[in-house]
N, C-alpha and C positions, 0 to 999 in steps of 0.2 A: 176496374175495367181490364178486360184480357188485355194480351201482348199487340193479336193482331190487331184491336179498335185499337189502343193507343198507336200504333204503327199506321194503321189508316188515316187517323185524325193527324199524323206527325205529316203523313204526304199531302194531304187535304191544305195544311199552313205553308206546306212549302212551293203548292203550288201555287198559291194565291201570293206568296212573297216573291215568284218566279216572276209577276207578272211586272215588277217595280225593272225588268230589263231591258234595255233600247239596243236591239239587231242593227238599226243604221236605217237609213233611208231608204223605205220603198221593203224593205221587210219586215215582216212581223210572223210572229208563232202562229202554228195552227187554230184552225178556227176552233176546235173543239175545247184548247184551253181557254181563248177568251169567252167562248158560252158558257151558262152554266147547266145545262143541260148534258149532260153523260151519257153514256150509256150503263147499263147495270154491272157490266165488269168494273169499268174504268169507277164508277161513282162510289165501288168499296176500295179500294184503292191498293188493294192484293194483290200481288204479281202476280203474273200469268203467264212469264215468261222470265228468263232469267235477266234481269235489271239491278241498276245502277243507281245509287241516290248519293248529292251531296248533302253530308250531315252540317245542318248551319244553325249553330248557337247564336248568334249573334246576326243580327239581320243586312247589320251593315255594312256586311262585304261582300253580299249581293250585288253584283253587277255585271256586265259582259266585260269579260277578258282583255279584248279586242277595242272595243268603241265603246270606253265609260260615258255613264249620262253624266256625272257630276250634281247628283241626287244630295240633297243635304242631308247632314250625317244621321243618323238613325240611331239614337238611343235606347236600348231595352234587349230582352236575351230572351230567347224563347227558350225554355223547360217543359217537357222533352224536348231535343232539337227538334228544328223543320227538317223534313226531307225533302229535299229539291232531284226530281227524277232528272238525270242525264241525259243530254242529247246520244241515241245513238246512232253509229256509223255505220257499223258492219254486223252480221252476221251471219252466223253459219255453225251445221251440227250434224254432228257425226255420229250414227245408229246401230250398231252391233248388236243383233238377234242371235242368239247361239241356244238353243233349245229351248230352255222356258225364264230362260232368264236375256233383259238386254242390256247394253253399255252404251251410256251416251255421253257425247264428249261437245260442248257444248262453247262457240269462242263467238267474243264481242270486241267492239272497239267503241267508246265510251268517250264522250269530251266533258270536264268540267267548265262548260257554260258559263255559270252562274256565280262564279268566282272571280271578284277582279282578280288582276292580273299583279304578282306579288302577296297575295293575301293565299293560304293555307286550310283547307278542312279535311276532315275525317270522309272518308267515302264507304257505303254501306252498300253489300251486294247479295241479293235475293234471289236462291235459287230453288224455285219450283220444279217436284219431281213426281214421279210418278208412284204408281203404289209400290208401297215396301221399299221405297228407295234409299241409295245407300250412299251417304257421298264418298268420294275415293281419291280425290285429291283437284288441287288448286294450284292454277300460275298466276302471276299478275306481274305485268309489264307495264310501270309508267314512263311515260317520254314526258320531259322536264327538262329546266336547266341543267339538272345534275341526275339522267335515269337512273332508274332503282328495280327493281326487281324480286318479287317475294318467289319462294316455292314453298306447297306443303309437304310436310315431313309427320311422320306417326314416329310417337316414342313413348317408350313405358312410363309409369308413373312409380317413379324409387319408393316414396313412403308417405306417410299421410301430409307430410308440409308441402310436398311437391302439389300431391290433389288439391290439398286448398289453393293455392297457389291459381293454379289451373280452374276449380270452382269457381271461385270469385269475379273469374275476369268475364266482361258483356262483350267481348270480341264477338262470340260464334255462339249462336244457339239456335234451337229450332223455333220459327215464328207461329208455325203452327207443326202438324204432323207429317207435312209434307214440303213447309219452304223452310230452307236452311238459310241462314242471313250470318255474313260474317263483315267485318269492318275492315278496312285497309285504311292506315294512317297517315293523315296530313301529307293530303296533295296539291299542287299547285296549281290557282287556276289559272285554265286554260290550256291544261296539258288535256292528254291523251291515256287512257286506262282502258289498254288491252287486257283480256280475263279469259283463261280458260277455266273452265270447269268438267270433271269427269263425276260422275255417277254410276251404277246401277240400279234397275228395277226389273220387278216382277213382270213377267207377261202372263196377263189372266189368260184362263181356258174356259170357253164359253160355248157349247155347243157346237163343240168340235172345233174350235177355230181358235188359236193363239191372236190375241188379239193387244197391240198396241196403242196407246198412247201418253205424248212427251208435251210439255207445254210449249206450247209456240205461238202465244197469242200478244203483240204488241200494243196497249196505249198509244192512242196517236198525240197523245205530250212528249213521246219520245224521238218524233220525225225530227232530223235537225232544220233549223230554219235556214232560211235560202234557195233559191232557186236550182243553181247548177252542184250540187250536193249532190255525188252521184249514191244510190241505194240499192247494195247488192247481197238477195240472202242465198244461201244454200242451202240442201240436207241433201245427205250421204249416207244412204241406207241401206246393209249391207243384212242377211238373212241365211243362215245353217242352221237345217232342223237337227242335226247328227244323225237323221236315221236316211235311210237307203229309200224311202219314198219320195214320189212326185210333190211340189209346192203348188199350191193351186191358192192364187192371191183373190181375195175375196172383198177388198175396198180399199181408198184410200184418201186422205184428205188432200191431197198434194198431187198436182205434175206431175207424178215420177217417171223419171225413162228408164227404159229396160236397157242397165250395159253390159250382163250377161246372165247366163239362167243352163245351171247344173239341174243332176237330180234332185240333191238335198241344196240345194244353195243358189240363191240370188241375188242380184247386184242392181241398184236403182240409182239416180242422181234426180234434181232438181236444181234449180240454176238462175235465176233469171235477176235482171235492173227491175227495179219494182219502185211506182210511186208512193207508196206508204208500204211498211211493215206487216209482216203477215199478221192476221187477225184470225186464222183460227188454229188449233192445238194440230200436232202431226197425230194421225189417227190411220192408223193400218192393221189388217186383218187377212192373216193365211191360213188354211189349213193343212194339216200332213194325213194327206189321202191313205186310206187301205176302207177294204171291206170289211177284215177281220181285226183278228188280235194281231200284234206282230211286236218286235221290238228286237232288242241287238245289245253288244257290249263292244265299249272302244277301251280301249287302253292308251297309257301316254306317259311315258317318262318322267319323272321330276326334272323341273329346273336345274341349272348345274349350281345356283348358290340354294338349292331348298336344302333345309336342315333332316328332315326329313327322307330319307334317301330312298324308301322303297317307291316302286313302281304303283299309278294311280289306273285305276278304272270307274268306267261307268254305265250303269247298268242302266237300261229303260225298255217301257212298255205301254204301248197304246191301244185305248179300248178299242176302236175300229166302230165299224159302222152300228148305232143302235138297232137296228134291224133286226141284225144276225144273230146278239147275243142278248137272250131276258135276264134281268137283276135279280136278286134274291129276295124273298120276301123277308118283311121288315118289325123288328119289337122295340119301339123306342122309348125313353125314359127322359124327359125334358126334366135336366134337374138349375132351378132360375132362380139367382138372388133376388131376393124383393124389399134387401136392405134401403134405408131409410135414403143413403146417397142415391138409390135406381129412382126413386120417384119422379114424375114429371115427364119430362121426353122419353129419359132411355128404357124408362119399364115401358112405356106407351107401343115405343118402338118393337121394343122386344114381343112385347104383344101381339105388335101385329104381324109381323115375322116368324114366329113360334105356331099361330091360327094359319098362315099361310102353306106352311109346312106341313100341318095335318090335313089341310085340303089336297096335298097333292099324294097322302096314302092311300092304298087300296084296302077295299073293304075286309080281306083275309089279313091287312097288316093291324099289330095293334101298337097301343101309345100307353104311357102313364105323364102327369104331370106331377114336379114336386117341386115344390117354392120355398124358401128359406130365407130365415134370416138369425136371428137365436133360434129360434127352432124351426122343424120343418114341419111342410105338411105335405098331407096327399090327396089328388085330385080321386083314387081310388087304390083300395087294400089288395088290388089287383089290376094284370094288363086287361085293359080294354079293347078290343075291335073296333078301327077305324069306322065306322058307320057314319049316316050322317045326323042319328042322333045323339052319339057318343060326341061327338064334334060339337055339336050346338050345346050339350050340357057341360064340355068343357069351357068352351066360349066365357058360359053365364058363370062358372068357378072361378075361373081366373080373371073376373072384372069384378067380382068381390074380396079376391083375395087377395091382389096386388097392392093394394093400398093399405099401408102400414106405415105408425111412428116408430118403429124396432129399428135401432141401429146395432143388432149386432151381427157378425156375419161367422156363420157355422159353418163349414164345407163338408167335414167328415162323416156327419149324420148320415143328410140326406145322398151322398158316395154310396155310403153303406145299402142304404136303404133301395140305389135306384139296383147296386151289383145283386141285392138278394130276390129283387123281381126277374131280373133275367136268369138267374143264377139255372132255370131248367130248360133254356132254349136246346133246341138239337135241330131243324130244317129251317134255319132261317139265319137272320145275321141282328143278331142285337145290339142297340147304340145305346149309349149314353149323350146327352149332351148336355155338358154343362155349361153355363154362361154368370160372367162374375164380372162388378167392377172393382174388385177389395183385393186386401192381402189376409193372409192368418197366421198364426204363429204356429201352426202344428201342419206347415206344406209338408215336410220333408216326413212328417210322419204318415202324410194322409197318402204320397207316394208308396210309401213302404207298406202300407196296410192293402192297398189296390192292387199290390205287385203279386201280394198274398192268394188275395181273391182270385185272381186272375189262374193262378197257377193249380190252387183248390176248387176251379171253378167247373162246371160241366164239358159236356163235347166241344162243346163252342163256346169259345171267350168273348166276354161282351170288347164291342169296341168303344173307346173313348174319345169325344169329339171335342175341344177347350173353346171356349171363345172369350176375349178378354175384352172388354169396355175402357178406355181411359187408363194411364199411364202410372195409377196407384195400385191395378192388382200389379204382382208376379207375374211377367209373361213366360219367365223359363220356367216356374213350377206349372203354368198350363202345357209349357210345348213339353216338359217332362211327362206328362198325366198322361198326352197324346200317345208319345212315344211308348210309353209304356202297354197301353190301351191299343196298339197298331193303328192308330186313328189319327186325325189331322187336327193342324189348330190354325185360327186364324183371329183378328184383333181389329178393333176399328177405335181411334182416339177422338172421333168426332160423331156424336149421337144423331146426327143426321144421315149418318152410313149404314147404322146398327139394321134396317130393314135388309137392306140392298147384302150387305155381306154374311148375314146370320143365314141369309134364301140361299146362296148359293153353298155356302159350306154343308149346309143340308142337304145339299143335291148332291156332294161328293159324297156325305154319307150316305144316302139312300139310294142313289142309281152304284151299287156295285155290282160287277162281272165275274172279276175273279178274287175269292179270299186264301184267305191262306197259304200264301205264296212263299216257299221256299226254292231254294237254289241249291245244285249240289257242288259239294266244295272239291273242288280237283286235288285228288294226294300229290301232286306233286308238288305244290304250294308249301312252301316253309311258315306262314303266316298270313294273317287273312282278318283286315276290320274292315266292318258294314257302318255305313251313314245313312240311316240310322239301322241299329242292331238288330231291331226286328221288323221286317218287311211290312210296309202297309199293304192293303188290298186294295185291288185296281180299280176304277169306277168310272162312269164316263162323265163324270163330272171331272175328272183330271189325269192325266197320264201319270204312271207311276217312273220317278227317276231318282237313283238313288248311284251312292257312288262309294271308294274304299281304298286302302291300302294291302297292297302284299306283297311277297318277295316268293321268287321261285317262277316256274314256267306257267303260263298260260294256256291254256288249252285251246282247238281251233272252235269247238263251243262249248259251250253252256246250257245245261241242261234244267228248266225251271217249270215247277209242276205248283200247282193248284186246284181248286175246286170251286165249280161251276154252280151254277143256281139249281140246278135237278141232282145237285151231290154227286156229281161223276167226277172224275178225277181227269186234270186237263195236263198236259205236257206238250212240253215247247224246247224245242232245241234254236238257245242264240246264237248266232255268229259272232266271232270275237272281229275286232277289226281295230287296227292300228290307225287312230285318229290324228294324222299331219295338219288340219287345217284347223283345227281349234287351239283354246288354251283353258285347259283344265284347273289350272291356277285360279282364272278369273270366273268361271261356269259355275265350279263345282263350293267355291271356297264360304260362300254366305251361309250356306246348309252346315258345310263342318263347321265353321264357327258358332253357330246359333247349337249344335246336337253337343259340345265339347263345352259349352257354357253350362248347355244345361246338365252335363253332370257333374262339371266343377262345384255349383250351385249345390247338390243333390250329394255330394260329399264330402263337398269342401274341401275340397283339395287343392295347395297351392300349386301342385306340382302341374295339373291341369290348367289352370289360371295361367302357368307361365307357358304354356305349352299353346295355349289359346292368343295368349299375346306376342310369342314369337310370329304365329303364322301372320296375324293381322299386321305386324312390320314388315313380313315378306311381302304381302299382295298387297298392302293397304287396303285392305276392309277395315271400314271401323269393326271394333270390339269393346266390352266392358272394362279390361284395362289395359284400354290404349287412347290418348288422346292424339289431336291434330292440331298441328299449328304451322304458320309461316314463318317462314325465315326469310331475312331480306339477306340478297345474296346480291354477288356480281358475277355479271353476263362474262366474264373469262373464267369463273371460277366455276368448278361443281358442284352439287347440292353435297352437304354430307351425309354421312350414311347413317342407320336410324340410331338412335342413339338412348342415355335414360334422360329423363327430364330434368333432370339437376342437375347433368354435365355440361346442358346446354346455360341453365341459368350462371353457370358458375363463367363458363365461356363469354356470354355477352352480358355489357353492362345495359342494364334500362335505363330510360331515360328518367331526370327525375322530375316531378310536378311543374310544369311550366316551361321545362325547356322546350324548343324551336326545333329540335333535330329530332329527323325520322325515327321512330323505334327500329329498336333490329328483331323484335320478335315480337308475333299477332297470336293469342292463344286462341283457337279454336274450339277449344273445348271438348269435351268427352261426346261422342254422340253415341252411346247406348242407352235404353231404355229403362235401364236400373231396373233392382231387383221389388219392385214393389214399394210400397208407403203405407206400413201398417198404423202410426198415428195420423193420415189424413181418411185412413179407413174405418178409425175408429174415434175420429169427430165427424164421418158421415161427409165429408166434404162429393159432390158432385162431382163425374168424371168430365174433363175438362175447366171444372175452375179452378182457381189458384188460390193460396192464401191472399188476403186484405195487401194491398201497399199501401204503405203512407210515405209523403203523401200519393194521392191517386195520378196512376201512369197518367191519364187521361188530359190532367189538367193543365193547361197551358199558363205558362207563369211567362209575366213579363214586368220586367223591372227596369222601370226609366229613371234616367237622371242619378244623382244622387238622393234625389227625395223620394224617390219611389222603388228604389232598389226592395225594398223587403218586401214591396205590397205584392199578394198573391190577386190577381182579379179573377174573378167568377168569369165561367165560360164562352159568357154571350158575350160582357168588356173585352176579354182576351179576343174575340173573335172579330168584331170590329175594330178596334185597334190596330189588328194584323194586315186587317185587309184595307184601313186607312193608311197604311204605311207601301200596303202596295202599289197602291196609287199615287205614292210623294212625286211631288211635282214643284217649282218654284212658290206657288199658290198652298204650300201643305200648312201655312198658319192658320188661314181664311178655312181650309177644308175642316180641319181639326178642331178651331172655334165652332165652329156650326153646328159638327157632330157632338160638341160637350154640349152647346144649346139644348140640341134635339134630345139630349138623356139625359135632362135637369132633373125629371122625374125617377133616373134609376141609382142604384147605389153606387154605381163606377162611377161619377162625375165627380170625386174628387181626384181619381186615379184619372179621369180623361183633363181632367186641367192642368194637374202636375205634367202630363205627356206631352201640351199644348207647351207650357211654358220651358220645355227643351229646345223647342225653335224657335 
């Protein structure tokens, strides 16, 4: 069973052991936990907002902090733990928009409930983020007998014993592609566990409109119990387009008050005592107004500790109103794995997303299709014209030809094959698109052979579009391919997205304005790098933003020319402008890390590798090699500075198996997406399943007594058992007998009598 059913099923036991807690007289939990009736968020049991769970092995230390029932003692250990969600207290979240990317800074106040008071567990914290999100660092604040304090710190990985090291630990990993869940050690119940967490994520562009959302949706198992419990959230939402246009707000899911409103920049709050916790996501949508083309260049200094010393810029361009400007006419070459791992959802998917995309060509556009797997094939020995019978016999091709038992996955063929169909465009813009969920051993060559092509190729270079399925291809040999190709790439780890994100990246390919965009470089410049080295073309599916290093004088503009859909030649003079109100550091830094991987990747260069890891300890972005981890510190002392990961292990002693004292350090774990898994793409594994566990996550082990300590019980015993235990009461002999009665007929009744005869 995946990560996140086991993690559902682990909340599901801990909410039903939650319910073994007596609040005191005249209170009790919300009603929605004693129903069984859910709602569809709450009934998978997937955060939806950033939350808190006590980890409880062991069931009998279940109780309120405050006012124990004096419950008879509870023999048996749940395997996986239960998660018992936390009451929360407070919260509030803080939203920084700065072009197309935002920073959210996200704090809570957290009570371990469900612990009596003197007893200790493990607390696990679930941070849901938005697309492309990036975590960037962690505080935690527990108030206890003796507070303690973690901060997170990024630090290199010295050599392969530190990695493992680092691998091995279930601290911090991702629960799915978008909830990051890390563990904070043995807390005491009835304390208080404040948490900050920062982030970044992507803001989509969706006809015309930069459009936000952050999860903000509370479980009402989280409301604390009692009455006078005061409940205060906030968000702080703060918005700079960097460019010199009006902001024209277009929805929002929230209150927000307006507390002040520039050209490019605005300011909102939300505020309020609230009887339950917000229940639905922070959802907001601006657009940055023009009729035309427009755009601009800022510059900004380095930081005084960046290693780095030249001066930064950034370059951007917006298509402006679709009206004004027609896109160019279109030749595309749909080139689709139809390896053995795609069958079932994600080819279905891709299916229907790939048919969606030729419906929205024009009849003068044409298409080819090419499907692969050990080998390829072709839908036709030439480009066809979108028609709509060309379309319909495409249809009927590709519902014959996606189904295959071929596990192997070729990429270079059909490359080859989609650049020598375009290979004679001249008035038009030709794409490639390729869509994979594998890796291959011959990326770095297939790079190298397309660089070829490209450069041997006609008037017009085909453009290259990647899209990646599941976390076993290479995404930097896709975003290399892109970059290569001036083209764009984008990824979805969950086959239920694969429609929604393969339509829109088509739309970035297919509605372009302006291609072939260069810039001229000012002589007075001593030095001059582009993010990325070759300019993509603009399209109203996205604004083009790109950004660089140089040294030497700046000029007061910039002068950037292209070509237009009727072959004219377009020129544009930017304005330079000195950007005070941003931070370049944190806007521009996820693009250079991801464009610096992937040529590290693509040449293997340590010298890159360390040049990529330097920056992701200045900003804290994660990177490939850099990992995160907490450090428990004291509130007089400072965090220290990044350091390698074996100075730290060499520095603090761990604890060793069984002792009672706090760790001094929580490994978080590496969060990049690694360079691919050629052996699960060459046993055909599916994107998003995982190898076999044993035994299975899923299974709930509970072992009473001495006599029952080994027995594993099957799922439906485990589950009644758990929820017999919820209910212990003075009477839990008489309950207990009853329930072994009632399942004389099932195979657990010897497991349900050995449980009986612990009380």
């Amino acid at each position: 069973m995946a990560e996140k059913d086991e993690f559902s099923s682990s909340v599901s036991c801990g909410l039903m052991l939650s319910k073994r807690i007596y609040y005191g007289k005249g209170a009790s939990p919300t009603p929605a936990l004693m129903s069984r009736s859910l709602s569809s968020t709450e009934s998978c049991y997937l955060p939806t907002a950033v939350m808190a769970y006590a980890v409880v092995s062991e069931p009998s230390v279940v109780d309120n902090p405050d006012v124990p029932s004096y419950q008879p003692y509870v023999h048996g250990r749940c395997e996986p733990p239960a998660l018992i969600p936390l009451h929360m207290h407070e919260v509030s979240m803080e939203v920084d928009c700065w072009m197309d990317t935002a920073f959210v800074t996200a704090s809570g106040a957290w009570r371990v409930h469900c612990i009596m008071a003197g007893r200790r567990c493990d607390c696990r914290v679930a941070v849901p983020m938005g697309e492309k999100g990036s975590i960037l660092g962690v505080e935690v604040d527990i108030s206890e007998t003796e507070k303690s304090s973690y901060n997170s710190k990024w630090v290199t990985l010295a050599d392969s014993k530190d990695m493992e090291k680092v691998a091995k630990s279930g601290d911090g990993f991702f629960l799915t592609p978008h909830i990051y869940t890390f563990r904070i050690p043995q807390v005491e119940g009835g304390s208080y566990v404040s948490i900050k967490v920062c982030w970044s994520q992507k803001l989509p562009y969706k006809d015309g409109q930069f459009c936000l959302t952050v999860p903000f949706s509370f479980p009402t198992y989280v409301i604390p119990v009692g009455k006078k419990i005061p409940k205060r959230e906030k968000i702080q939402l703060n918005v700079n387009s960097g460019s010199g246009t009006e902001l024209m707000i277009q929805c929002s899911s929230h209150p927000l008050k307006e507390l002040s409103r520039e050209v490019r920049k605005l300011s909102f709050v939300y505020e309020a005592e609230v009887p339950a916790w917000s229940t639905s996501d922070l959802d907001f949508a601006y657009t940055v107004t023009s009729s035309d083309l427009f755009g601009g260049v800022l510059l900004q200094s380095p930081a005084l500790r960046d290693f780095d010393e030249r001066e930064m810029f950034c370059l951007y361009l917006f298509p402006g109103n679709k009206q004004i400007r027609r896109v160019f006419r279109r030749e595309v070459v749909f080139v689709v794995d139809i390896s053995q791992s795609m069958q079932g959802l994600p080819i279905e998917n891709v299916k229907n997303a790939l048919l969606a995309s030729l419906s929205k060509l024009n009849p003068q556009d044409s298409f080819n299709i090419i499907t692969f797997n050990s080998e390829s094939h072709l839908f036709s020995p030439t480009m066809v014209l979108a028609t709509h019978g060309s379309i319909l016999k495409a249809t009927q091709w590709l519902s014959s030809n996606i189904l295959t038992t071929d596990g192997g996955t070729n990429i270079m063929q059909p490359l080859k094959q989609a650049m020598k169909l375009l290979s004679d465009t001249s008035e038009s813009i030709p794409l490639v698109f390729l869509i994979t969920d594998g890796s291959v051993e011959d990326e770095r060559e297939i790079c190298n052979v397309v660089k070829g092509c490209l450069t041997s190729g006609g008037s017009v270079s085909p453009r290259i579009f990647t899209f990646g399925i599941g976390l076993y291809c290479n995404h930097y040999f896709l975003q290399m391919l892109a970059q290569i190709g001036r083209g764009h790439y984008d990824c979805t780890y969950n086959a239920d997205n694969i429609e929604l994100r393969m339509e829109r990246l088509f739309t970035t390919a297919s509605s372009v304005v302006l291609a072939d965009i260069t810039m001229n470089i000012p002589e007075n410049l001593d030095s001059l790098e582009l993010f990325p080295s070759r300019i993509p073309d603009l399209s109203f599916g996205s604004p083009l933003i790109m950004s660089g290093r140089y040294k030497g004088d700046f000029p007061d503009t910039i002068k950037v020319k292209g070509r237009l859909a009727d072959m004219s030649t377009f020129i544009m003079d930017l304005k330079v402008q000195n950007a005070k109100d941003m931070s370049f550091d944190r806007i521009l830094t996820r693009r250079q890390i991801d464009i610096l991987t992937c040529h590290a990747w693509l040449s293997e260069s340590k010298e890159l590798e360390d040049k990529v890891a330097k920056i992701s300890l200045q900003t804290s972005f994660p990177s490939e090699y850099t990992c995160l981890i907490l450090l428990q510190t004291d509130s007089e002392k400072k965090v220290p500075e990044p350091m390698l990961l074996r100075e730290i292990f060499n520095k603090i002693s761990l604890p060793k198996k069984g002792d009672s004292k706090t760790q001094k350090l929580v490994s978080l774990g590496c969060l990049g997406v690694g360079f691919g898994n050629l052996t699960a793409t060459a046993k055909n594994i599916p994107p998003g399943a995982n190898e076999p566990k044993s035994p299975e996550g899923a299974d709930i082990l509970v072992n009473a007594a001495t006599n029952c300590c080994s027995l594993v019980l099957d799922r439906c015993c485990c589950m009644c058992c758990i929820q017999t235990l919820s209910y212990m009461n003075n009477q839990c002999y008489i309950v207990l007998t009853q329930l072994c009665t009632a399942l004389a007929c099932c195979e657990c009744i010897n497991c349900c009598y050995e449980l009986c005869e612990c009380f």
